[in-house]
VEXDREN-2710 file (C-alpha; in Angstrom, 1 decimal):
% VEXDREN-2710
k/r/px/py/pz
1/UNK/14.4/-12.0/18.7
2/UNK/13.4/-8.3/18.9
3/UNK/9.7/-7.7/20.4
4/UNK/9.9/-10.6/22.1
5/UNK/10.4/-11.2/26.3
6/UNK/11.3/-14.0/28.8
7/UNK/8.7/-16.0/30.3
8/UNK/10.9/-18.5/32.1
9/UNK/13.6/-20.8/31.5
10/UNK/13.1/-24.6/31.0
11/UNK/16.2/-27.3/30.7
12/UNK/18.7/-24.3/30.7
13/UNK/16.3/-23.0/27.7
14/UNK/14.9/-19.6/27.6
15/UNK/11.4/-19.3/26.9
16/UNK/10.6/-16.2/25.2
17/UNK/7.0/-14.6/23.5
18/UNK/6.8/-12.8/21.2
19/UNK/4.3/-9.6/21.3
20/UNK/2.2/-10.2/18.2
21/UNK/1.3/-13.9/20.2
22/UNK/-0.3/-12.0/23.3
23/UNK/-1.9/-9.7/20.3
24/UNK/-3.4/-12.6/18.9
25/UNK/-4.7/-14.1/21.8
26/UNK/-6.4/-11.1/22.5
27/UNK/-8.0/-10.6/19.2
28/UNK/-9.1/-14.3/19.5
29/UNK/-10.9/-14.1/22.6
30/UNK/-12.5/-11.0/21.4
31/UNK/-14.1/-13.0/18.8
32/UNK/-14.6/-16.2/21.2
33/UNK/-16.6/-13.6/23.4
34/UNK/-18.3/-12.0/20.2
35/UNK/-19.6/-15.0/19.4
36/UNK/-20.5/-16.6/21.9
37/UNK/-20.1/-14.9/25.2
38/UNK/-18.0/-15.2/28.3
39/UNK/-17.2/-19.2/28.1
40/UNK/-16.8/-19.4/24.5
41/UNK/-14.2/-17.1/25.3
42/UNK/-12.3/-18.6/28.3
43/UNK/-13.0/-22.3/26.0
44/UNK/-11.1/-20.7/23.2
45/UNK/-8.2/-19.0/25.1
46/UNK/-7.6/-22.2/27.0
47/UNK/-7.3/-24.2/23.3
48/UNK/-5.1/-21.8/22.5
49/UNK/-2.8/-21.9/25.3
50/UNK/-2.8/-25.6/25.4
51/UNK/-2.6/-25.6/21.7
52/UNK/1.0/-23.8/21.7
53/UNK/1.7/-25.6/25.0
54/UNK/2.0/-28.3/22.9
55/UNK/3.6/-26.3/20.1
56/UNK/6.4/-25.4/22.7
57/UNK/7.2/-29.3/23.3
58/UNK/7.2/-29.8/19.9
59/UNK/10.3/-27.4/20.0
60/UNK/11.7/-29.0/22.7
61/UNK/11.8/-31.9/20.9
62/UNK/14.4/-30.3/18.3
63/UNK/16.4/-28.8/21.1
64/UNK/16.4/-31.9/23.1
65/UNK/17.3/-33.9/20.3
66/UNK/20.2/-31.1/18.8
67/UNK/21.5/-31.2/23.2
68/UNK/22.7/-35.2/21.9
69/UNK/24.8/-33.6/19.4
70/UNK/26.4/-31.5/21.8
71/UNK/24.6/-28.5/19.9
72/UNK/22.7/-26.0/22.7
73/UNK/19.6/-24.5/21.9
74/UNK/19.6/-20.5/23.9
75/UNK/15.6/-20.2/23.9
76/UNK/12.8/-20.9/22.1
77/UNK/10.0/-18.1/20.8
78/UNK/6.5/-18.2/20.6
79/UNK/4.9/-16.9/17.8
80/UNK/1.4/-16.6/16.1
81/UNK/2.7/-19.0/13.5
82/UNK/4.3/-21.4/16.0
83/UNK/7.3/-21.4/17.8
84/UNK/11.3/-20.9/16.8
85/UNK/14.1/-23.0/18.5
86/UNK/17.1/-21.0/17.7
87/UNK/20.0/-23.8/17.9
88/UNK/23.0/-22.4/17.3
89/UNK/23.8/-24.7/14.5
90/UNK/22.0/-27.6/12.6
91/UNK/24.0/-30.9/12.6
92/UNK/25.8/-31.3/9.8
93/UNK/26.0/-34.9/9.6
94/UNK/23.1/-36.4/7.7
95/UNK/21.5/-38.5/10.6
96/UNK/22.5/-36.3/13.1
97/UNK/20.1/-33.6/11.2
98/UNK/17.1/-36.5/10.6
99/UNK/17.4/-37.3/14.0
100/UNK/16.4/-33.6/15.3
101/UNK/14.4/-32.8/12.7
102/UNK/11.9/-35.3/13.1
103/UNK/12.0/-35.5/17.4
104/UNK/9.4/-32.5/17.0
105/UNK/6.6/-33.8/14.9
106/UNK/7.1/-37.4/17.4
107/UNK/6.7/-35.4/20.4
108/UNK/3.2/-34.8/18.5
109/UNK/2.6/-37.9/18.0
110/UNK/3.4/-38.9/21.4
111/UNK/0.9/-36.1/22.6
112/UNK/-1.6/-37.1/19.7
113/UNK/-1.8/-40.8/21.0
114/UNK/-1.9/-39.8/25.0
115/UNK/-5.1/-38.0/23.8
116/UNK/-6.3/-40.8/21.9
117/UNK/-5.9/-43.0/25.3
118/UNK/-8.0/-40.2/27.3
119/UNK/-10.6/-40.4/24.6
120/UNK/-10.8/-43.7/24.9
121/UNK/-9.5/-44.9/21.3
122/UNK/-12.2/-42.8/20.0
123/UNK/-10.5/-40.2/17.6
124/UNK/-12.4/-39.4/14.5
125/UNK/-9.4/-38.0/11.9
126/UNK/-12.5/-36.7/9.4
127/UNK/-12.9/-34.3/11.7
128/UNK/-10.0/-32.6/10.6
129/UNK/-12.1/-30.8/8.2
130/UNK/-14.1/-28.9/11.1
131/UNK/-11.4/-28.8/13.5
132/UNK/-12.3/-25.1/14.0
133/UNK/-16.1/-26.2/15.5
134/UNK/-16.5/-25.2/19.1
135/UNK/-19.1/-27.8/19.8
136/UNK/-16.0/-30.5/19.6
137/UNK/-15.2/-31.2/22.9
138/UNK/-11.5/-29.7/23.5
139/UNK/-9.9/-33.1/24.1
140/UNK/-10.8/-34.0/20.6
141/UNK/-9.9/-30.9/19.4
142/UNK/-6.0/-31.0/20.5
143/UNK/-6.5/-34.5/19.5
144/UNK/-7.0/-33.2/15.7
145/UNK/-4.8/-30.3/16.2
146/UNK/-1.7/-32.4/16.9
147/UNK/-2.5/-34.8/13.8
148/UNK/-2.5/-31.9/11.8
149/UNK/0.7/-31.0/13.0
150/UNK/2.5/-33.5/12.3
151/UNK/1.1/-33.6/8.8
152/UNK/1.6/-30.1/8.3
153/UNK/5.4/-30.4/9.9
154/UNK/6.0/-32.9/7.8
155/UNK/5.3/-31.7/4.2
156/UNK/8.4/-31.6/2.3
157/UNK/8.5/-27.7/2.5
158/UNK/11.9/-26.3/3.3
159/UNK/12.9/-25.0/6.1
160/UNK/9.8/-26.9/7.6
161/UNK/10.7/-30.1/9.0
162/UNK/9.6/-32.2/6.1
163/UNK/12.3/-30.2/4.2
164/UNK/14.7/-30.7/6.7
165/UNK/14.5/-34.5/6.8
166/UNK/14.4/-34.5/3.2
167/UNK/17.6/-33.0/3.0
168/UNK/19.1/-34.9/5.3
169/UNK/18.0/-38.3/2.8
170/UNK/19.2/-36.6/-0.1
171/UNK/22.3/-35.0/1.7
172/UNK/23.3/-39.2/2.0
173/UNK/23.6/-39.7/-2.0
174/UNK/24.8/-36.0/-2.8
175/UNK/26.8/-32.7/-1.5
176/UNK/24.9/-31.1/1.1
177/UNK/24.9/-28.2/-0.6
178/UNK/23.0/-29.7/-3.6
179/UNK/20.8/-31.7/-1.4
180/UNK/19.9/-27.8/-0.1
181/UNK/19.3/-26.7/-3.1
182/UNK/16.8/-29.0/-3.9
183/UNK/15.2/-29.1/-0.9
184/UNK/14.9/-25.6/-0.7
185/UNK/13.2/-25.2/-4.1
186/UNK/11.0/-27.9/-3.5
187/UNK/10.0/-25.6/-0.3
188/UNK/9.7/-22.5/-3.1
189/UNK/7.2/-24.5/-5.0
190/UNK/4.8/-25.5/-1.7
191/UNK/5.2/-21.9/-0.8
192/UNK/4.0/-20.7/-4.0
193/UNK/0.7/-23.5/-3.6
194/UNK/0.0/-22.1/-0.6
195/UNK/0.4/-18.3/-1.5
196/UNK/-2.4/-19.4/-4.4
197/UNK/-4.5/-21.4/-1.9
198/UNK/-4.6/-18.6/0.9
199/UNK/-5.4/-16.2/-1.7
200/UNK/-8.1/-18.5/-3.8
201/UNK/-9.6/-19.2/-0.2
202/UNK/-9.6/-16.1/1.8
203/UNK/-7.0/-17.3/4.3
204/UNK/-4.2/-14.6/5.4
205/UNK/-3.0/-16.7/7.9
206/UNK/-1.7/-19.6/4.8
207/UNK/-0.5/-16.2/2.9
208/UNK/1.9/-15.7/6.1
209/UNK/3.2/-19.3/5.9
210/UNK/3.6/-19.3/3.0
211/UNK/6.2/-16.2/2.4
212/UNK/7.7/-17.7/5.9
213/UNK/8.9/-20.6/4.0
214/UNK/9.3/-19.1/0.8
215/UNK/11.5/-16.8/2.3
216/UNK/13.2/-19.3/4.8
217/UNK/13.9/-21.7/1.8
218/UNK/15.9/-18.9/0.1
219/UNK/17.8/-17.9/2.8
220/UNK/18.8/-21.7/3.6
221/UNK/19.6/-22.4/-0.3
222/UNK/22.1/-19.2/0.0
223/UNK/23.4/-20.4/3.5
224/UNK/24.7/-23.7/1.8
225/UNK/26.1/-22.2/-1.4
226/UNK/27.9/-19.8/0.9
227/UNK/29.0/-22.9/2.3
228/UNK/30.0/-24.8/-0.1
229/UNK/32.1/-22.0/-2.1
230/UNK/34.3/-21.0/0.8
231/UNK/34.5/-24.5/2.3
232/UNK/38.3/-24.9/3.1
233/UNK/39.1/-21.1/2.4
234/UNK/41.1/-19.5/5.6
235/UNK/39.1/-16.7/7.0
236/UNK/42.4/-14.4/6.6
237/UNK/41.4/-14.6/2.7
238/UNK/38.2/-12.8/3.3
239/UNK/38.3/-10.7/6.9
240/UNK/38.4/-6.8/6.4
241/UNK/41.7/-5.7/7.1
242/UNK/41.4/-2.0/6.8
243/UNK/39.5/-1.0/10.7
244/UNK/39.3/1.3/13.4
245/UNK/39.7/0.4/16.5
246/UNK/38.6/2.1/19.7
247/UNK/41.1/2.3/22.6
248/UNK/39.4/1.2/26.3
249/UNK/39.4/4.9/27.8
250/UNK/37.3/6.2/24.5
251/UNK/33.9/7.9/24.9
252/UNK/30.9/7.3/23.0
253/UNK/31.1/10.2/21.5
254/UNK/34.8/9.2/20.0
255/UNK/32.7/5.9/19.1
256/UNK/30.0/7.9/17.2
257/UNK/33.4/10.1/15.2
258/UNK/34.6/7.2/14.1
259/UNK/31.1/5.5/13.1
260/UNK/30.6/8.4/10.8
261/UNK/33.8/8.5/9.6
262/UNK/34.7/5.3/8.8
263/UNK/31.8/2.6/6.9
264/UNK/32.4/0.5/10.1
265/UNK/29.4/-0.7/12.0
266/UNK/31.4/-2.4/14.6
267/UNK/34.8/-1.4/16.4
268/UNK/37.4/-3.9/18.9
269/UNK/38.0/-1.8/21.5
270/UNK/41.6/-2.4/22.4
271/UNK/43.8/-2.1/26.1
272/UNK/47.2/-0.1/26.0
273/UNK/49.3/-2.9/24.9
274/UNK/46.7/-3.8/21.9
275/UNK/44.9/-6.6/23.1
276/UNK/41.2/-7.0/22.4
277/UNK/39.3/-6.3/25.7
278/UNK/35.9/-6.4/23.7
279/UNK/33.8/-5.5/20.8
280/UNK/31.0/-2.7/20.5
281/UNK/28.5/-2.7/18.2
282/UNK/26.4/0.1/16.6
283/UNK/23.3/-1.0/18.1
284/UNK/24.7/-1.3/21.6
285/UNK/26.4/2.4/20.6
286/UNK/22.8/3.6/19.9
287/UNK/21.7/2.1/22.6
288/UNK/23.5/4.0/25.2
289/UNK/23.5/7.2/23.4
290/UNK/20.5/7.4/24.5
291/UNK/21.1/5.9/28.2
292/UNK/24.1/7.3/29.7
293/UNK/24.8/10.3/26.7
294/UNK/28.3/10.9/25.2
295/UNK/30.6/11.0/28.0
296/UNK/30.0/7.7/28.7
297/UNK/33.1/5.4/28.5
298/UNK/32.4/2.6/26.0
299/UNK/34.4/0.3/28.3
300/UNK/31.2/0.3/29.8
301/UNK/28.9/-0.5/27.0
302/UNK/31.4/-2.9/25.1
303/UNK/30.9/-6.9/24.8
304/UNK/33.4/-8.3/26.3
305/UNK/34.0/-12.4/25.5
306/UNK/33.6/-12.3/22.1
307/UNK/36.1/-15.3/20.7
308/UNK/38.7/-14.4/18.6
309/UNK/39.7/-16.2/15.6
310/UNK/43.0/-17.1/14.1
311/UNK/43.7/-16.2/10.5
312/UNK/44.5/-19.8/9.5
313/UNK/40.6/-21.0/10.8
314/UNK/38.7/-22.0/8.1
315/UNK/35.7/-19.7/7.1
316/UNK/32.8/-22.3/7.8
317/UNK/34.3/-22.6/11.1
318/UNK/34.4/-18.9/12.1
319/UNK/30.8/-18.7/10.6
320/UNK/29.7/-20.9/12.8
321/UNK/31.6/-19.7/15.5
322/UNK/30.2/-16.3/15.0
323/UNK/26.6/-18.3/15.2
324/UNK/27.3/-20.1/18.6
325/UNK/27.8/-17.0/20.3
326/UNK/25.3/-14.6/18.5
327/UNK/28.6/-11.9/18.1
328/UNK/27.9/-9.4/15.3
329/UNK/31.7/-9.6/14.9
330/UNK/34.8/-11.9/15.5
331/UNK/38.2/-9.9/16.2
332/UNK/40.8/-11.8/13.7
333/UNK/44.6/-12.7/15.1
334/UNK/47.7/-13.9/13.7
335/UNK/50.1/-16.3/15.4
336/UNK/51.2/-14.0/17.2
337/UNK/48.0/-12.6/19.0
338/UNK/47.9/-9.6/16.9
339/UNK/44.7/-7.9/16.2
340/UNK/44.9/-8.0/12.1
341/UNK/41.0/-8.1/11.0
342/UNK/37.7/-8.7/11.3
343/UNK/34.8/-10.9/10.5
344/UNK/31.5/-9.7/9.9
345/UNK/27.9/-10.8/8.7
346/UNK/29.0/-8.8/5.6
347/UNK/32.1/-10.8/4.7
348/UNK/29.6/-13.6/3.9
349/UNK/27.7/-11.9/1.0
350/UNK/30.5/-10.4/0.2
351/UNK/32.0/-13.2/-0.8
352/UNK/29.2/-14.5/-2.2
353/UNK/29.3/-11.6/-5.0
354/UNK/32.5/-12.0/-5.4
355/UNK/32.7/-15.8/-6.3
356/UNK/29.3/-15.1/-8.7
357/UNK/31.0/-12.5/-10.3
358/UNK/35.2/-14.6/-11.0
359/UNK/33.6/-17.8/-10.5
360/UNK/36.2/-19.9/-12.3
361/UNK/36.1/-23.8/-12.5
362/UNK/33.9/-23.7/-9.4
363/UNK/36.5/-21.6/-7.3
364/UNK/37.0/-17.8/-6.9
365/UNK/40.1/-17.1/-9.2
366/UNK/41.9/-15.0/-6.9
367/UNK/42.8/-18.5/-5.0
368/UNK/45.6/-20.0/-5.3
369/UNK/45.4/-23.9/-6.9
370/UNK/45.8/-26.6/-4.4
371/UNK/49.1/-28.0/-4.2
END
């Protein structure tokens, strides 16, 4: 995630910040110190830090749980509205999916009831309502903060992990891409309730969450039509087949010519013999531009060990192949280990206009009736 930097690395996970968290900290304990001087401030910046201490092992949770599955999670990101475990994919059996959406809002629970214990079974929940009051001794406080974390995770607001869990019941009685659909819109409709409530109430912070999910449930719903419309289709049928390629001893500057002459944002970059040695991307291109200049070969600036695909793989798989590894492009081969296309981002929406536009009985009508 761009803006964001490594803190350390826990269980083979990266743990990354993002910049805007150290900016709100900072504005926080401006106002702790405002308010009430020097220890209001360090009380306020140590809730916070053990309040998204405890948000980070909520996220663990979901990347613990998704490691079960054989599913790895490369890091996890703090951010002023939580945290973000980026698994490379979500399970896409039905329990599987329940199973590691709900292991974070349990690790708050377990957290939620160790508190309780220190406490001494004294938790008052209708406290909730003035969870924000300083003179609530901090215990308590992350006490009340957990509770309403759970609650909160749990609302059926897509891609929250209410809505997750929800689709995963209704993804047992229906197609997973309908189960999505519904999910997600149900997400729209809390998204739009909180849009009204942050705005009736003064609240920006519920205005960001709610245009996070909002926009999150949209971009889920379209992940599982895309889904569900090329499900089956071979990845030859939608690859670009027209390319330029880059041989291993080209410059940059023979990189940036055939960026501008060609709508390509990515090129293979190709030995003498044709085989792909690696992949570079515009961003890495613009990247060292500006580093080592024009002259620089773009063998070194390339990514090498990006998978290739073989025509004959099936789209979903590619997708998620392409997710795994976080490539911006898969090099496509025939049986013979040919270079013959490539599989970008675009190639997804791409298809998706195309089957909206010759959707016929549910299939694009360039395919070919099953036999």
């Amino acid at each position: 995630m761009q803006w964001s930097f490594r803190v350390g690395r826990i269980a083979g996970i990266e743990v990354r910040i993002h910049i805007t968290f150290l900016v709100l900290l900072a504005f926080f304990g401006f106002l702790f110190h405002r308010s009430g001087g020097m220890p209001a401030a360090i009380d306020g910046m140590l809730f916070i830090l053990l309040l998204f201490a405890c948000v980070l092992l909520h996220e663990f949770g979901h990347a613990l749980a998704a490691k079960l599955y054989g599913i790895r999670t490369p890091d996890i990101t703090l951010l002023p509205i939580g945290g973000v475990a980026r698994l490379e994919r979500m399970p896409d059996k039905p329990f599987q999916e329940f199973v590691v959406a709900i292991a974070g809002p349990m690790v708050n629970v377990v957290i939620a009831m160790g508190l309780l214990i220190v406490m001494g079974g004294r938790g008052d929940l209708a406290s909730l309502a003035r969870i924000e009051n300083p003179n609530l001794d901090i215990v308590q406080r992350l006490f009340l903060t957990n509770v309403a974390l759970v609650l909160f995770n749990l609302l059926p607001a897509f891609p929250m992990d209410g809505g997750r869990i929800l689709r995963s019941i209704l993804a047992t009685r229906m197609s997973p891409a309908r189960a999505t659909q519904i999910a997600a819109t149900v997400g729209q409709g809390m998204a739009i309730l909180f849009f009204l409530a942050g705005l009736t109430s003064g609240n920006p912070m519920l205005i960001l969450i709610a245009v996070f999910v909002y926009l999150g449930a949209s971009q889920e719903a379209a992940f599982a039509q895309m889904k569900s419309v090329a499900t089956g289709m071979p990845v030859g049928e939608a690859m670009i087949r027209e390319f330029h390629t880059l041989p291993e001893q080209a410059t940059l500057r023979d990189a940036v010519d055939a960026l501008l002459a060609t709508s390509q944002h990515d090129f293979p970059v190709v030995d003498s013999a044709g085989g792909v040695v690696g992949v570079l991307t515009r961003q890495d291109l613009m990247r060292a531009l500006q580093l080592k200049g024009g002259e620089a070969p773009v063998s070194e600036t390339m990514r090498r060990g990006v998978p290739m695909v073989d025509s004959n793989v099936r789209f979903e798989e590619a997708f998620r192949i392409m997710q795994e590894c976080g490539c911006p492009a898969l090099p496509v081969i025939n049986r013979e280990g040919r270079l013959v296309g490539l599989f970008t981002p675009e190639n997804v929406g791409e298809l998706m206009m195309v089957h909206a536009a010759l959707e016929k009985g549910g299939k694009p009508s360039w395919r070919k009736p099953s036999a």
